[in-house]
Backbone atoms as SQL, in Angstrom:
CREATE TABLE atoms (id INTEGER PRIMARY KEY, chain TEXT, resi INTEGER, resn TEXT, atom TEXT, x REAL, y REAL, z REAL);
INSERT INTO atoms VALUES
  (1, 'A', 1, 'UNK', 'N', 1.108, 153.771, -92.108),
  (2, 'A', 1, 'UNK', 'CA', 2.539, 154.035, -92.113),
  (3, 'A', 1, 'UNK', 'C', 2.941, 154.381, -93.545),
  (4, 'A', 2, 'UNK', 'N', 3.779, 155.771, -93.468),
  (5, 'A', 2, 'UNK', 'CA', 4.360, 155.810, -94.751),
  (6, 'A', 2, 'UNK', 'C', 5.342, 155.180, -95.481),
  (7, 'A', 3, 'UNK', 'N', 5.459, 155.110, -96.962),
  (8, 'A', 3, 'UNK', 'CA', 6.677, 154.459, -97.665),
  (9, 'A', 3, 'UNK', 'C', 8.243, 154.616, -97.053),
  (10, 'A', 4, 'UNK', 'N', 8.244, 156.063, -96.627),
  (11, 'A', 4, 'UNK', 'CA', 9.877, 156.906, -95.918),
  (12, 'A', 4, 'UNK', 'C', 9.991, 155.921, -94.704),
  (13, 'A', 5, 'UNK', 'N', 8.906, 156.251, -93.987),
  (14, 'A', 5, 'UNK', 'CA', 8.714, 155.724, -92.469),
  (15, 'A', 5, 'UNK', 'C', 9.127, 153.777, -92.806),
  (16, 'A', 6, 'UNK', 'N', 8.645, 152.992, -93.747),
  (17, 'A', 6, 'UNK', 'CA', 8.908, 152.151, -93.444),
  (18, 'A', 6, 'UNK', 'C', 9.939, 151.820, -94.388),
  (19, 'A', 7, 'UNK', 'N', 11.058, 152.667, -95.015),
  (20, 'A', 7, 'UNK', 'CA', 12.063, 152.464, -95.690),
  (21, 'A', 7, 'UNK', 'C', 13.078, 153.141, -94.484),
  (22, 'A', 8, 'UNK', 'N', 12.609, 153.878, -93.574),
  (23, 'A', 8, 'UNK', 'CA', 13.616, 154.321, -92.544),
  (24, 'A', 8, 'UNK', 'C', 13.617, 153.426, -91.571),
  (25, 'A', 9, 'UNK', 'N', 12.710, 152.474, -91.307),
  (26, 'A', 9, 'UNK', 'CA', 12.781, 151.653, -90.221),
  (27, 'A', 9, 'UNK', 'C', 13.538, 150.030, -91.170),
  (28, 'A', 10, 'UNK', 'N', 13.626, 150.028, -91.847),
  (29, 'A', 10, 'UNK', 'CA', 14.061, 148.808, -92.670),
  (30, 'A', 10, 'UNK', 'C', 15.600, 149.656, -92.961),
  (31, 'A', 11, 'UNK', 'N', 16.257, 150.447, -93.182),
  (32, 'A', 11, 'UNK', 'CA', 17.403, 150.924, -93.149),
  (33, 'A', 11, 'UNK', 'C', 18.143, 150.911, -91.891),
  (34, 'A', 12, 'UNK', 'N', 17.178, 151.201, -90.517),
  (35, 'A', 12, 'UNK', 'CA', 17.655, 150.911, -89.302),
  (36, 'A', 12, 'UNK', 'C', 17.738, 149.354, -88.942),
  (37, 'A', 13, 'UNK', 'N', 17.153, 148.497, -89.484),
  (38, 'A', 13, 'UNK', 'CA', 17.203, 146.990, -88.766),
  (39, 'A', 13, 'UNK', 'C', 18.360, 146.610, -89.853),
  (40, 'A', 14, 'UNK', 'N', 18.435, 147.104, -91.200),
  (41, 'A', 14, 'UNK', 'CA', 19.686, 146.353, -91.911),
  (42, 'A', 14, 'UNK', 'C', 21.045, 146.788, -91.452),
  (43, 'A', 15, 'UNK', 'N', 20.676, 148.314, -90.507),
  (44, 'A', 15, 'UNK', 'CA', 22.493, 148.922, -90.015),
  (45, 'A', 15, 'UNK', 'C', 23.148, 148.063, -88.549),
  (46, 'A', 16, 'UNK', 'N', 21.506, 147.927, -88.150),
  (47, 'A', 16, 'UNK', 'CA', 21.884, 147.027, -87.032),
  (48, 'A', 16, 'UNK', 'C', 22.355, 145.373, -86.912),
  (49, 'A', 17, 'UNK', 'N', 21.775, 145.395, -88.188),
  (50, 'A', 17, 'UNK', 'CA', 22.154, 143.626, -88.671),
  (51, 'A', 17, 'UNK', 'C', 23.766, 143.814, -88.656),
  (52, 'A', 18, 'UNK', 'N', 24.125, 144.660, -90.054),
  (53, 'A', 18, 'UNK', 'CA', 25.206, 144.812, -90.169),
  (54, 'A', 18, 'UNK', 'C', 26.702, 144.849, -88.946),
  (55, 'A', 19, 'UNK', 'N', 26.190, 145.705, -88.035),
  (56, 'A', 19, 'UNK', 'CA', 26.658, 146.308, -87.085),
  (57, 'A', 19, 'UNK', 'C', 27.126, 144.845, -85.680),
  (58, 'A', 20, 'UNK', 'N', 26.023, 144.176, -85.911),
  (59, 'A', 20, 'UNK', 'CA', 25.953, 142.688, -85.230),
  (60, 'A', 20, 'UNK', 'C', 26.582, 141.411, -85.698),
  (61, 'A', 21, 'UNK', 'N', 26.707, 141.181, -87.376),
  (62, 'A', 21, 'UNK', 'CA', 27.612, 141.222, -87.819),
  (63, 'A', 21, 'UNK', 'C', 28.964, 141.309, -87.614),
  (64, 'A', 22, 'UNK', 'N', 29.400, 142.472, -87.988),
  (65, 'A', 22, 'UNK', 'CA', 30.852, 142.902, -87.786),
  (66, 'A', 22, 'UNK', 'C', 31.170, 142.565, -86.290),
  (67, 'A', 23, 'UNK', 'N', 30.696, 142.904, -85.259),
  (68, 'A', 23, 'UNK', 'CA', 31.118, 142.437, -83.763),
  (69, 'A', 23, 'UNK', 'C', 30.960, 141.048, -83.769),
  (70, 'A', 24, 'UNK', 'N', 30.531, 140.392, -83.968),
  (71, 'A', 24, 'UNK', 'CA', 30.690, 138.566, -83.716),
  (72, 'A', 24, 'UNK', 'C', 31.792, 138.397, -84.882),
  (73, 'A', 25, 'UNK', 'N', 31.912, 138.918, -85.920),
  (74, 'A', 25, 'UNK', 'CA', 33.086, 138.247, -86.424),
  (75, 'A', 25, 'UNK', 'C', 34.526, 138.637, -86.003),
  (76, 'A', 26, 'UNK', 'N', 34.557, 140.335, -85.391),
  (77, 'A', 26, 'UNK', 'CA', 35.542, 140.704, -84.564),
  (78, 'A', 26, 'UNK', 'C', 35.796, 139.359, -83.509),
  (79, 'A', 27, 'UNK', 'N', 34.667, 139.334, -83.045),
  (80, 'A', 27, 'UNK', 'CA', 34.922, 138.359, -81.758),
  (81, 'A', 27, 'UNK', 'C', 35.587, 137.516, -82.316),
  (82, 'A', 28, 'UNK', 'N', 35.195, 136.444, -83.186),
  (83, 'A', 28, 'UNK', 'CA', 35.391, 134.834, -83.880),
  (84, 'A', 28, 'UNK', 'C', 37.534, 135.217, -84.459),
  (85, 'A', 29, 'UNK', 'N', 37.606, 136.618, -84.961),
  (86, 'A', 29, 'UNK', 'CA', 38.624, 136.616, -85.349),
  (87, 'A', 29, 'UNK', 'C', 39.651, 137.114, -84.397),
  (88, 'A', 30, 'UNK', 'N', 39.146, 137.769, -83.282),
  (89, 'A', 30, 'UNK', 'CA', 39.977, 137.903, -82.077),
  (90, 'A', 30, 'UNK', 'C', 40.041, 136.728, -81.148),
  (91, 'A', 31, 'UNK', 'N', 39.160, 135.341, -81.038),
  (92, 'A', 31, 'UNK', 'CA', 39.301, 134.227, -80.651),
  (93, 'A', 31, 'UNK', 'C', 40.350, 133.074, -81.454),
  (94, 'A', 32, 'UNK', 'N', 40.277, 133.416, -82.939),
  (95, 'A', 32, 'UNK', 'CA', 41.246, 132.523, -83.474),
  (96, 'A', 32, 'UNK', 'C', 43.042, 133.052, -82.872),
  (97, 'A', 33, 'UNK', 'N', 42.776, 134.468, -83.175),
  (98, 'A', 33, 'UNK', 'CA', 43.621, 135.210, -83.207),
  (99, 'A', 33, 'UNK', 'C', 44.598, 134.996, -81.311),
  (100, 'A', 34, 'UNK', 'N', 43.991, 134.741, -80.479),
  (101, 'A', 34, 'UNK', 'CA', 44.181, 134.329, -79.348),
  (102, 'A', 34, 'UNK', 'C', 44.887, 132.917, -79.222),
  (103, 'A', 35, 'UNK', 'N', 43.717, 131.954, -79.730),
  (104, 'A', 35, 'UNK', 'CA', 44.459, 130.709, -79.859),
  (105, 'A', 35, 'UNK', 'C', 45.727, 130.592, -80.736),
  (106, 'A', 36, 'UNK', 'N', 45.666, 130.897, -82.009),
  (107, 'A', 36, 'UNK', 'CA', 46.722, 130.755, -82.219),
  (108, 'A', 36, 'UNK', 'C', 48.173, 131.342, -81.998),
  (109, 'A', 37, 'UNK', 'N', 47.748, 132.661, -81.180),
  (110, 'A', 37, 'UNK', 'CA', 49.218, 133.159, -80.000),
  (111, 'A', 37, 'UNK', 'C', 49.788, 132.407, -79.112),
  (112, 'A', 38, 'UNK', 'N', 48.653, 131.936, -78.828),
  (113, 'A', 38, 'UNK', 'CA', 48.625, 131.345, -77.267),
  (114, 'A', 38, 'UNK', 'C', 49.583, 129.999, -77.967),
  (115, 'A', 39, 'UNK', 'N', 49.500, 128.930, -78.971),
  (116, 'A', 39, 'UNK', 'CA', 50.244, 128.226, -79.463),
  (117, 'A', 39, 'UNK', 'C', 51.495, 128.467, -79.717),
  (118, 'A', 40, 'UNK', 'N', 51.503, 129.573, -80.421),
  (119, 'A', 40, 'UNK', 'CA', 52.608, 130.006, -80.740),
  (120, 'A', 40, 'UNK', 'C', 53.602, 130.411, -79.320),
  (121, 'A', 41, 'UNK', 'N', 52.965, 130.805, -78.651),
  (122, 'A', 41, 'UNK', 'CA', 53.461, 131.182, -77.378),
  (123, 'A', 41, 'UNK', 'C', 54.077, 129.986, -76.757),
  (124, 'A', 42, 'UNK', 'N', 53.281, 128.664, -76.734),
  (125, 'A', 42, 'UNK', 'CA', 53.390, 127.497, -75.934),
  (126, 'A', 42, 'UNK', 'C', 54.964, 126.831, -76.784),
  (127, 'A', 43, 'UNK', 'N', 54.902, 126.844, -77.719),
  (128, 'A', 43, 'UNK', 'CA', 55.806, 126.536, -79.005),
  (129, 'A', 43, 'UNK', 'C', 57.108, 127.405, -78.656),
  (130, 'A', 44, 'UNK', 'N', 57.241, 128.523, -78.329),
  (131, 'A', 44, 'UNK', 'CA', 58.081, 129.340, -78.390),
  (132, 'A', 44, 'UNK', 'C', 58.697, 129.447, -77.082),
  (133, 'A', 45, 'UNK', 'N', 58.243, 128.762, -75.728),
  (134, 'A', 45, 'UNK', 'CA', 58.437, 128.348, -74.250),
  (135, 'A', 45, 'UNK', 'C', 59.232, 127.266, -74.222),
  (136, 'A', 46, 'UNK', 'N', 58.703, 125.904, -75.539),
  (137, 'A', 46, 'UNK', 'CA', 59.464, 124.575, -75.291),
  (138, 'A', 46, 'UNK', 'C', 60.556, 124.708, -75.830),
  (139, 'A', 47, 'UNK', 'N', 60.686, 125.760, -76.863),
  (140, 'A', 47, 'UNK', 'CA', 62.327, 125.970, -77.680),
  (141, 'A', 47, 'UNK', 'C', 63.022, 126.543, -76.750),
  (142, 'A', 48, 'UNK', 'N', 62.631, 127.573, -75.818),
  (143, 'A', 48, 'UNK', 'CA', 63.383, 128.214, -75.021),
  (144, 'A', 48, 'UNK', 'C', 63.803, 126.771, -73.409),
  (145, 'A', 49, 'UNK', 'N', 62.655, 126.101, -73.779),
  (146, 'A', 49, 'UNK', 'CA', 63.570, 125.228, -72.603),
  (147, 'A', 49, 'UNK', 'C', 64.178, 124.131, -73.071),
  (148, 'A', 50, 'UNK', 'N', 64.400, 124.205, -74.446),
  (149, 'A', 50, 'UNK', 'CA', 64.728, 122.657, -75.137),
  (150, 'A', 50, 'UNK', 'C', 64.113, 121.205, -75.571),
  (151, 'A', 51, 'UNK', 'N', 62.428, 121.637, -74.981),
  (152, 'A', 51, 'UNK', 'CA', 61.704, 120.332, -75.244),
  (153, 'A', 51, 'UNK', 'C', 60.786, 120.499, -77.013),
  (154, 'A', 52, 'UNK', 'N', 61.210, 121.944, -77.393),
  (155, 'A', 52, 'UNK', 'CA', 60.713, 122.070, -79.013),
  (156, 'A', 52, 'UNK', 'C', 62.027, 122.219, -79.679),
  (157, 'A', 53, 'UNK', 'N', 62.776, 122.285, -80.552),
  (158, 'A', 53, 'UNK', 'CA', 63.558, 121.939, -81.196),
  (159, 'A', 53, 'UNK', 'C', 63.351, 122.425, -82.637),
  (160, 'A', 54, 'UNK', 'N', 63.191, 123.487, -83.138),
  (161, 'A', 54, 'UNK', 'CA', 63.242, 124.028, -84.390),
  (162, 'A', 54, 'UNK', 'C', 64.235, 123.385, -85.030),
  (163, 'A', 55, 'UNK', 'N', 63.572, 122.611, -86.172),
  (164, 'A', 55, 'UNK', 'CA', 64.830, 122.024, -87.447),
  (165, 'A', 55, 'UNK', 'C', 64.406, 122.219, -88.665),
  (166, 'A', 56, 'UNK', 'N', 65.086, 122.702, -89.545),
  (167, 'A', 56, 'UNK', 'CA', 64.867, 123.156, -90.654),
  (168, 'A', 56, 'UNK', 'C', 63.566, 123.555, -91.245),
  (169, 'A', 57, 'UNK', 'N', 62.721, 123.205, -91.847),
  (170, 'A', 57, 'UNK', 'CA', 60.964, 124.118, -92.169),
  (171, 'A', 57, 'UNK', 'C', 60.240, 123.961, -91.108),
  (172, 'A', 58, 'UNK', 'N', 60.851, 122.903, -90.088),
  (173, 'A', 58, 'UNK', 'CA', 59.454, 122.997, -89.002),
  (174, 'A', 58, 'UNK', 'C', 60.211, 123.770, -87.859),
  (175, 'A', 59, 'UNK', 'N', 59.429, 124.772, -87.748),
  (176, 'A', 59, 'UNK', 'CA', 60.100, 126.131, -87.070),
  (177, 'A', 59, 'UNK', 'C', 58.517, 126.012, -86.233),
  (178, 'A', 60, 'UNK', 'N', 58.436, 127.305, -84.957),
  (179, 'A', 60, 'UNK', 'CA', 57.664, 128.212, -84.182),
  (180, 'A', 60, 'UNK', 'C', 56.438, 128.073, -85.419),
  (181, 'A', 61, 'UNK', 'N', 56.754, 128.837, -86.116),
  (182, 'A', 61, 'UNK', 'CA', 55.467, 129.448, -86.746),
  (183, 'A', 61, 'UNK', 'C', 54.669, 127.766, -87.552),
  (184, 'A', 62, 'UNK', 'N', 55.611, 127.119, -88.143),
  (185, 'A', 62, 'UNK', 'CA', 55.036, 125.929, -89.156),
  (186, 'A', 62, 'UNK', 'C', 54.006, 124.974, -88.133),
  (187, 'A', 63, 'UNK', 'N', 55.074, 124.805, -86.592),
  (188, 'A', 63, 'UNK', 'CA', 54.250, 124.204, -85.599),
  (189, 'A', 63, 'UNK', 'C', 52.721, 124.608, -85.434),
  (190, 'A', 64, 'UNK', 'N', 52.785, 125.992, -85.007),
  (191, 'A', 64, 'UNK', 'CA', 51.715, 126.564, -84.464),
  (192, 'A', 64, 'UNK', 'C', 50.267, 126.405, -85.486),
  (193, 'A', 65, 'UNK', 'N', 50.533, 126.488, -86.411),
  (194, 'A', 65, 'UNK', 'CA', 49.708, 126.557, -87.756),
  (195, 'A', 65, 'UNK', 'C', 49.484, 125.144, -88.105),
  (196, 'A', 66, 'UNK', 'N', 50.434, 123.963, -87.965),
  (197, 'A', 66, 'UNK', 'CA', 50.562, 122.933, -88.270),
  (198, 'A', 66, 'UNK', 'C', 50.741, 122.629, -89.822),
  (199, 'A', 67, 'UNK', 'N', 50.988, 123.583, -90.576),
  (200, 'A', 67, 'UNK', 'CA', 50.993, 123.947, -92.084),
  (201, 'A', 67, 'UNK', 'C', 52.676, 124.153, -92.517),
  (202, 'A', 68, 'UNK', 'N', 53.288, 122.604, -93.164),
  (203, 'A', 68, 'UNK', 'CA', 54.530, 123.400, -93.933),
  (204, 'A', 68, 'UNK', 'C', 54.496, 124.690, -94.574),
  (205, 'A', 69, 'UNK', 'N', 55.500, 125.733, -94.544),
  (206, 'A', 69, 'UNK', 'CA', 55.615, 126.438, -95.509),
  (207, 'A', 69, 'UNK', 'C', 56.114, 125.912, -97.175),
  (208, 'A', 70, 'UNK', 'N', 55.659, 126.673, -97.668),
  (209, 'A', 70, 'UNK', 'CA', 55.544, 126.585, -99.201),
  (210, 'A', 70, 'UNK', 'C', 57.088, 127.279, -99.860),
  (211, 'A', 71, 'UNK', 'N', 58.025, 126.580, -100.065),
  (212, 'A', 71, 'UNK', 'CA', 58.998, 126.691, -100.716),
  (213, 'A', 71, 'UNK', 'C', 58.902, 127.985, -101.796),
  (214, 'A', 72, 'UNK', 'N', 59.699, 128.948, -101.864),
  (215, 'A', 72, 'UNK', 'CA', 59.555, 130.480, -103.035),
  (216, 'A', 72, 'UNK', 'C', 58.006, 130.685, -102.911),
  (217, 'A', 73, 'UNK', 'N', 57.471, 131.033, -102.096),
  (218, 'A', 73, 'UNK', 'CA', 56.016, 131.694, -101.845),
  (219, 'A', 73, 'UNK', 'C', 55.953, 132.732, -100.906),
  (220, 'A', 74, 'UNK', 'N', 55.157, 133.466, -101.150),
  (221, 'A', 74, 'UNK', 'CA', 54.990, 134.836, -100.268),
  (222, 'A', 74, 'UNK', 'C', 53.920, 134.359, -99.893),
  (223, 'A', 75, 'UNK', 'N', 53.902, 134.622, -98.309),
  (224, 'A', 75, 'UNK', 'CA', 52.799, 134.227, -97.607),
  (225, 'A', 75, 'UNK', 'C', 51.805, 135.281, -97.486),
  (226, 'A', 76, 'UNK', 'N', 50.307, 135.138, -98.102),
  (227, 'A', 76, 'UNK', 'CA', 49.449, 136.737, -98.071),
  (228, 'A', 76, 'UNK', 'C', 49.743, 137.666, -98.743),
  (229, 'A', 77, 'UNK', 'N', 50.482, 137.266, -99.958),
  (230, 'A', 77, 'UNK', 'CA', 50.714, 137.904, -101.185),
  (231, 'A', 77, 'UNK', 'C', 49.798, 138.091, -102.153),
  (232, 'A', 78, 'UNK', 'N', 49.124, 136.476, -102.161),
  (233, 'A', 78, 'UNK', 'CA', 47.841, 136.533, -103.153),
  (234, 'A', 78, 'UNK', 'C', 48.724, 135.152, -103.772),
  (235, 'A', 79, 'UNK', 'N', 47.901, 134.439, -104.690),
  (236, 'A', 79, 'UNK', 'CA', 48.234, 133.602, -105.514),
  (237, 'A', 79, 'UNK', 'C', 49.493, 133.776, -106.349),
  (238, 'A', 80, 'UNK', 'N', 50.443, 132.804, -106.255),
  (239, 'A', 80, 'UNK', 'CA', 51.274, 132.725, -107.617),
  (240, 'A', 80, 'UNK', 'C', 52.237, 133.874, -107.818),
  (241, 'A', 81, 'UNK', 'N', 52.573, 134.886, -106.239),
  (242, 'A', 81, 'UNK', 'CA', 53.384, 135.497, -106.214),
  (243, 'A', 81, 'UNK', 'C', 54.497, 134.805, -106.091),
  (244, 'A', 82, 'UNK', 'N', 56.057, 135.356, -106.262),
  (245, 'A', 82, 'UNK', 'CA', 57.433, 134.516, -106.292),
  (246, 'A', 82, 'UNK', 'C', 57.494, 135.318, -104.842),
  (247, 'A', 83, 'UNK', 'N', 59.009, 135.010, -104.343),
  (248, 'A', 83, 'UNK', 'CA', 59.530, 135.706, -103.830),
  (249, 'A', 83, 'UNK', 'C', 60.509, 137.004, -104.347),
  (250, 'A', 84, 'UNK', 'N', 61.059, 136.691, -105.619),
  (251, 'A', 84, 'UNK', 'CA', 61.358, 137.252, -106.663),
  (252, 'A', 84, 'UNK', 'C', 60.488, 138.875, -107.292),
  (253, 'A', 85, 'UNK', 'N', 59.333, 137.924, -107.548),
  (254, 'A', 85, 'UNK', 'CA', 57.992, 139.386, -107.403),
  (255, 'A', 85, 'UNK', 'C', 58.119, 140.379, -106.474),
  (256, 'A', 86, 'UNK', 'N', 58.094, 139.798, -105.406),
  (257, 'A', 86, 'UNK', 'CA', 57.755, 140.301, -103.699),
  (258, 'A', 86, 'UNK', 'C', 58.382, 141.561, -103.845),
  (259, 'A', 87, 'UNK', 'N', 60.096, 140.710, -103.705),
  (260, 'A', 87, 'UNK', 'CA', 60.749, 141.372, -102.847),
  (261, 'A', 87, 'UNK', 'C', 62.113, 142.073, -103.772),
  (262, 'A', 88, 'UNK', 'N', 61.687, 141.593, -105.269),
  (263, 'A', 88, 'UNK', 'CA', 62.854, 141.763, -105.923),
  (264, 'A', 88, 'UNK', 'C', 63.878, 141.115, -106.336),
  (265, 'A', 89, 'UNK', 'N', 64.693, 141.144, -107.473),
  (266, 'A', 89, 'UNK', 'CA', 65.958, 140.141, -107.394),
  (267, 'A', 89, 'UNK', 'C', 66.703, 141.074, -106.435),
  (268, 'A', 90, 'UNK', 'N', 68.030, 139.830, -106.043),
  (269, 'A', 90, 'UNK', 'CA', 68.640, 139.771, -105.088),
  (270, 'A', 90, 'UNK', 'C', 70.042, 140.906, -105.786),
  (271, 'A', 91, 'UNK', 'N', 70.880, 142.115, -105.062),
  (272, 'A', 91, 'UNK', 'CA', 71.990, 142.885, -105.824),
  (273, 'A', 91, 'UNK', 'C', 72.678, 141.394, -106.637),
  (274, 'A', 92, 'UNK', 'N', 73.544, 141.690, -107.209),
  (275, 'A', 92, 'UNK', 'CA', 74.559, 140.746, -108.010),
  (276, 'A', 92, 'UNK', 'C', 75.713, 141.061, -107.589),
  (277, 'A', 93, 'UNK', 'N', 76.550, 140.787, -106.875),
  (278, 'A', 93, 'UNK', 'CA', 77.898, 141.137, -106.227),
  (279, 'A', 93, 'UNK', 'C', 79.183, 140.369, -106.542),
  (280, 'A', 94, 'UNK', 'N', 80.261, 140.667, -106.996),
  (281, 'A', 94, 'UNK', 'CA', 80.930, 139.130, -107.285),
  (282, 'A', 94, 'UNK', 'C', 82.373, 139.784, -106.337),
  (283, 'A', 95, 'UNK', 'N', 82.326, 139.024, -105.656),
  (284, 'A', 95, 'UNK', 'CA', 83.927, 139.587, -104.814),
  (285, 'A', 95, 'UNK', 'C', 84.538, 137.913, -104.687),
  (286, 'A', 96, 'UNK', 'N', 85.626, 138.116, -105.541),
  (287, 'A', 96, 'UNK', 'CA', 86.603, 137.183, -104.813),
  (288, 'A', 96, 'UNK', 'C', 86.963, 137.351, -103.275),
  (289, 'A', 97, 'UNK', 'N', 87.196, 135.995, -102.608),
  (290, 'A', 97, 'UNK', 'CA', 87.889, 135.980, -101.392),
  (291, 'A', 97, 'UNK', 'C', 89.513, 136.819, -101.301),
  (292, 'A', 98, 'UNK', 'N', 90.160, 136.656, -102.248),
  (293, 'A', 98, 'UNK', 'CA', 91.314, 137.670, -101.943),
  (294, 'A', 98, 'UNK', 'C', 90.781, 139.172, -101.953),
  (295, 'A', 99, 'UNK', 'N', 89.738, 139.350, -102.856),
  (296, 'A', 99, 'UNK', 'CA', 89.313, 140.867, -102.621),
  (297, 'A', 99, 'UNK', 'C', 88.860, 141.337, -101.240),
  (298, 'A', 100, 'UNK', 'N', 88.498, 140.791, -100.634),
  (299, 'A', 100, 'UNK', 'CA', 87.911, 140.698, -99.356),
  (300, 'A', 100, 'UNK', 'C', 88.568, 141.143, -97.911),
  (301, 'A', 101, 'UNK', 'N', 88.374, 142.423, -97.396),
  (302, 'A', 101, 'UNK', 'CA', 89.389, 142.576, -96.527),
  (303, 'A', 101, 'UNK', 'C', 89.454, 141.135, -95.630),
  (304, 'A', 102, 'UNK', 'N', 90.235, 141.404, -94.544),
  (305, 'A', 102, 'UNK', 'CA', 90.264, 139.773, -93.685),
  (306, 'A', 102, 'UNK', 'C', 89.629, 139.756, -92.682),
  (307, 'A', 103, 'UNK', 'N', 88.810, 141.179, -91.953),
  (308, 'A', 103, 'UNK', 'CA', 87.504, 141.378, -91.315),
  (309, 'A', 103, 'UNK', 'C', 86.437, 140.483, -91.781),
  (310, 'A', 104, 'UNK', 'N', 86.186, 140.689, -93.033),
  (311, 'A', 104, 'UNK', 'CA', 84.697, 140.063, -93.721),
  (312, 'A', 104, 'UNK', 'C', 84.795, 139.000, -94.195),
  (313, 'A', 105, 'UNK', 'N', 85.867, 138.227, -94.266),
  (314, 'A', 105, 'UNK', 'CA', 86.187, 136.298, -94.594),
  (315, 'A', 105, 'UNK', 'C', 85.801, 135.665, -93.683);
C-alpha cells in the first residue's frame, strides 16, 4: 500500500469521525434543547392556570433553568458585559409633568 493510499484512507476515517461527532452532539443539543422547552412549556401552562405565579426575578425563564438571573448582565454576551455596553445608554429626556400633554400623564 502506498503513502497517498494510506493518507487517503486515514483522511476518510478522520471525516467520518468528525462527521459522527457533529451528529451525536446535534442530537445531545437537540435533547437538552427539548427538555428544557418542554419545562419551560410546563412553567408557562401553570402561570396561565394560576398554579405558577411569576414574582419578581423568579419568572418562566429563571424557573425553567432553575438559575437566578444576574442583576445588569447580558445574558450570552460573553463575560463582564453591562447592559449599558449591550444596549447603550438610555436617551436623557427631562419633561416636567405640566409639560406633558394630559394623554401621556
Amino acid at each position: 500500500m502506498t503513502t497517498e493510499a494510506i493518507k487517503e484512507i486515514a483522511e476518510k476515517i478522520v471525516s467520518h469521525f468528525l462527521l459522527t461527532i457533529r451528529i451525536i452532539f446535534q442530537y445531545f443539543v437537540n435533547a437538552i434543547y427539548n427538555c428544557v422547552f418542554s419545562v419551560q412549556d410546563s412553567f408557562e401552562e401553570q402561570a396561565t392556570q394560576g398554579s405558577f405565579v411569576p414574582h419578581g426575578r423568579q419568572d418562566v425563564l429563571t424557573a425553567t433553568i432553575e438559575r437566578l438571573e444576574h442583576p445588569g448582565r447580558v445574558r450570552a454576551a460573553g463575560a463582564g458585559v453591562t447592559i449599558k455596553q449591550y444596549f447603550g445608554s438610555a436617551p436623557r429626556t427631562s419633561h416636567s409633568s405640566s409639560s406633558l400633554p394630559p394623554e401621556e400623564l
